[in-house]
N, C-alpha and C positions, 0 to 999 in steps of 0.2 A: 521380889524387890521391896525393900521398905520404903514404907509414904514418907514422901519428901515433906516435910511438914515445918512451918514457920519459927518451930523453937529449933529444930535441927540445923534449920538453917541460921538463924540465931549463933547458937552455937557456936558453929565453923568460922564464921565473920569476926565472933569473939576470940577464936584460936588462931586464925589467920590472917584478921585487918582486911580481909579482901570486902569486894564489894559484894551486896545482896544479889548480883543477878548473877554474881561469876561461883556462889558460893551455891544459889543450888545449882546449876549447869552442873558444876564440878560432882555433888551428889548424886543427879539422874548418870552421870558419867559412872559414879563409881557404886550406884547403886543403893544407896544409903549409906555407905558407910563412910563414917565419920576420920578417919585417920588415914583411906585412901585415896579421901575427898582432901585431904589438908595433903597430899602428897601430890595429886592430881594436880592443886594449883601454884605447889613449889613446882612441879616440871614447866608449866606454861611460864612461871614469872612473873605472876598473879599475886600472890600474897605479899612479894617484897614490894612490888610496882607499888600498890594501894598503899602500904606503910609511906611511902617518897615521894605520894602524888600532891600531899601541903608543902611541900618543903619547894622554896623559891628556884623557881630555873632561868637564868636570867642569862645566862651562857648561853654560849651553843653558835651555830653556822648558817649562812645562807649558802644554799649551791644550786646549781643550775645544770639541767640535762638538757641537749636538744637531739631533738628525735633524729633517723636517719633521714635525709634529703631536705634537713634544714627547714621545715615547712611545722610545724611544733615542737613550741619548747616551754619550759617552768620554769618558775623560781621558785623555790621553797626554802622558810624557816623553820628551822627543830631550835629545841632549845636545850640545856641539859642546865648541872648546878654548876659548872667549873672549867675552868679555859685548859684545863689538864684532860678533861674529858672530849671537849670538843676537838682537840687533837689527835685523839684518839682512833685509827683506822676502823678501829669499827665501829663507830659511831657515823665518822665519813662513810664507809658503807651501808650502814643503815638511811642516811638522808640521802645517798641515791636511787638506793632501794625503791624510797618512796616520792621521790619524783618521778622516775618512772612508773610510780604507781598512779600518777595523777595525769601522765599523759595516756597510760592504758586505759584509764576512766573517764571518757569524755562525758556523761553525766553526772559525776561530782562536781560540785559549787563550791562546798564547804567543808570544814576541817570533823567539826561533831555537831550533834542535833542539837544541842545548847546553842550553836552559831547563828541557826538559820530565824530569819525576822518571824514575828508574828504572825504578820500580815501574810504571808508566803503558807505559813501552817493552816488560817484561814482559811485562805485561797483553794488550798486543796481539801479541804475540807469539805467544802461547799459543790467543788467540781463533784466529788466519790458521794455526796449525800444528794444528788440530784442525779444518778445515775438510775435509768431504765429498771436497773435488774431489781432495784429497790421497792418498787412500787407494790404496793400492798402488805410488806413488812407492818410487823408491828413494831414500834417508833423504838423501844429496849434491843431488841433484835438487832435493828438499824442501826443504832448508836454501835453497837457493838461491832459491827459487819465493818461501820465507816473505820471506826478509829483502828483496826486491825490494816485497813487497807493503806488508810495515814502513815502508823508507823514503818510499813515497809516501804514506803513510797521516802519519805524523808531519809531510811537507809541507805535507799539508793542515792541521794541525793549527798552523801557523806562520805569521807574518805576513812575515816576509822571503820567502818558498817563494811568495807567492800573484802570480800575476801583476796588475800593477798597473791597475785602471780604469779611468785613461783612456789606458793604452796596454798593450795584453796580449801587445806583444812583449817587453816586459820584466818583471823581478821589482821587487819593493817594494825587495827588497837593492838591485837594479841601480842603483833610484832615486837611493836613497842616495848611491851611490859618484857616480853625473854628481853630485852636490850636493858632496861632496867635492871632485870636479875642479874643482867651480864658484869654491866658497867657499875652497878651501885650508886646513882643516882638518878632523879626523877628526871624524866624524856620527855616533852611535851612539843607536838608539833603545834606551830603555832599559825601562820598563814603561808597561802600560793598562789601565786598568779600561774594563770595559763593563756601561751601567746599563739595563737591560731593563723597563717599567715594570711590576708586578706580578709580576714574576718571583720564585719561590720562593714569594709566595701564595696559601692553597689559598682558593679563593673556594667561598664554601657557595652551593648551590641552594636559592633560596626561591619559596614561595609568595605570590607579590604580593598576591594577594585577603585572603591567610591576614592579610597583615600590617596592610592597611589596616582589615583586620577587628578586631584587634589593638587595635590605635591607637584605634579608635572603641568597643571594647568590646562589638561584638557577634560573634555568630558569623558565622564566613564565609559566603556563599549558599550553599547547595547549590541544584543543578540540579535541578528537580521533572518525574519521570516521566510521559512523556506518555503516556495511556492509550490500549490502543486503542483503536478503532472498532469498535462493535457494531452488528450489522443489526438494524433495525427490526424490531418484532413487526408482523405484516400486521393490517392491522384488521379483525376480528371481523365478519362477517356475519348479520342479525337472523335467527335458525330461526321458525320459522313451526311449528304444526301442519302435522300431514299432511295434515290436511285444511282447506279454507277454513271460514270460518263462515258457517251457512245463516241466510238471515233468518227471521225466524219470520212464521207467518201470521195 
């Protein structure tokens, strides 16, 4: 196989507008080669996506799934360039697609890594660079070890990074972009809410007896102690004198 090497990938990004990380994928894919690597990411919908991704999407749909039994549900915005696209049935299928991709992913937060705050990237930064396993690394090592562990940890954390449902050779992003190649305009999801039923309320523990007790104004039962069992006292034997009694004469 030919070394993937940074003018080849150069290159391809120049022949195909794709991005730098989708253009060598596409090469260790195809090997090195440079024209079944530009084929590779016409199949995915990768080359046109990237050409459409400046161009304004200011269109587009809000739709909502709610899971079976009514207990999780989403909203999510896609967006596309055109109110002729947004009506388009497969477009509506694609922004179902991925609502239910956001209720199948109960640790997604955010849309892409660019979304997530600073503070939060810190955070976990700090947690993976104070871990056990680390101790005695040399400090390059480490640096290395952390930020590998960061960026899959923030993948998890994203809905573009998650591999897609009903096909887990590809990402959610991947999705997107064949939709791009499809429809011929840039796709871009943009926010979700996820509504969890009871979530954030604290439910108080009750006593059901206490309450019905309550309601009707008396006190609740109590449970009455069962006593134990006592052994019989043996019954009493008639004493007799010592001696019988004599008849008289």
């Amino acid at each position: 196989m030919a070394e993937i090497t940074a003018k080849l990938v150069g290159e391809l990004r120049q022949k195909t507008g794709a991005g730098m990380m989708d253009c060598k994928k596409a090469l260790t894919e195809t090997g090195g080669d440079l024209e079944q690597a530009a084929d590779w990411l016409r199949k995915k919908g990768i080359s046109s996506a990237e050409k459409k991704a400046g161009k304004v999407a200011a269109e587009g749909i809000v739709d909502s799934y709610i899971h079976t039994g009514s207990r999780v549900g989403v909203l999510v915005e896609v967006n596309c360039q055109t109110d002729f696209v947004a009506r388009n049935d497969a477009f509506k299928k694609l922004v179902q697609d991925i609502a239910k991709q956001i209720v199948a992913s109960q640790q997604v937060e955010y849309v892409k890594i660019a979304d997530i705050p600073a503070e939060i990237v810190d955070r976990e930064k700090a947690i993976e660079m104070g871990r056990d396993d680390l101790g005695g690394k040399p400090e390059a090592i480490k640096e290395k070890i952390v930020q590998g562990r960061i960026e899959k940890r923030l993948k998890e954390l994203c809905l573009l990074d998650q591999p897609y449902i009903r096909d887990q050779n590809i990402t959610v992003d991947e999705l997107v972009k064949q939709n791009v190649a499809q429809l011929g305009e840039n796709i871009q999801v943009r926010r979700f809410v996820r509504f969890v039923l009871g979530e954030g309320i604290q439910k108080e523990e009750s006593d059901f007896a206490a309450e019905v007790a309550a309601q009707l104004g008396t006190a609740a039962p109590k449970a009455e102690p069962v006593a134990e069992a006592t052994p019989e006292a043996a019954p009493k034997e008639d004493k007799q004198d010592g001696k019988g009694s004599k008849k008289k004469k």
